[in-house]
Residue, then its C-alpha position, 0 to 999 in steps of 0.5 A: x504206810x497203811x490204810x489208817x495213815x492214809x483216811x488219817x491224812x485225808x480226813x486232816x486233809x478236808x477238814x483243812x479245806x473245809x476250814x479255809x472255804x469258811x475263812x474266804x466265805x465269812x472274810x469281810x471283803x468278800x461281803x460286797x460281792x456277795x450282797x451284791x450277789x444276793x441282789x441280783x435275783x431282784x434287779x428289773x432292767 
């Protein structure tokens, strides 16, 4: 195994993280949560 296996794998490697962040971030039932998060900022108690 050489070094090009090696940057092959770990750049197949991020780009599959970088995949799956997107998939939970953009999924619907995540929306709630985050408009509720994005709320706070503006909430007066």
């Amino acid at each position: 195994m050489d070094i090009t296996t090696l940057r092959i794998a770990a750049t197949l490697a991020c780009f599959v993280t970088f995949v799956g962040i997107m998939v939970w971030a953009f999924s619907r039932r995540n929306a709630a949560g985050f408009q509720e998060a994005a709320q706070l900022p503006f909430d007066q108690d």
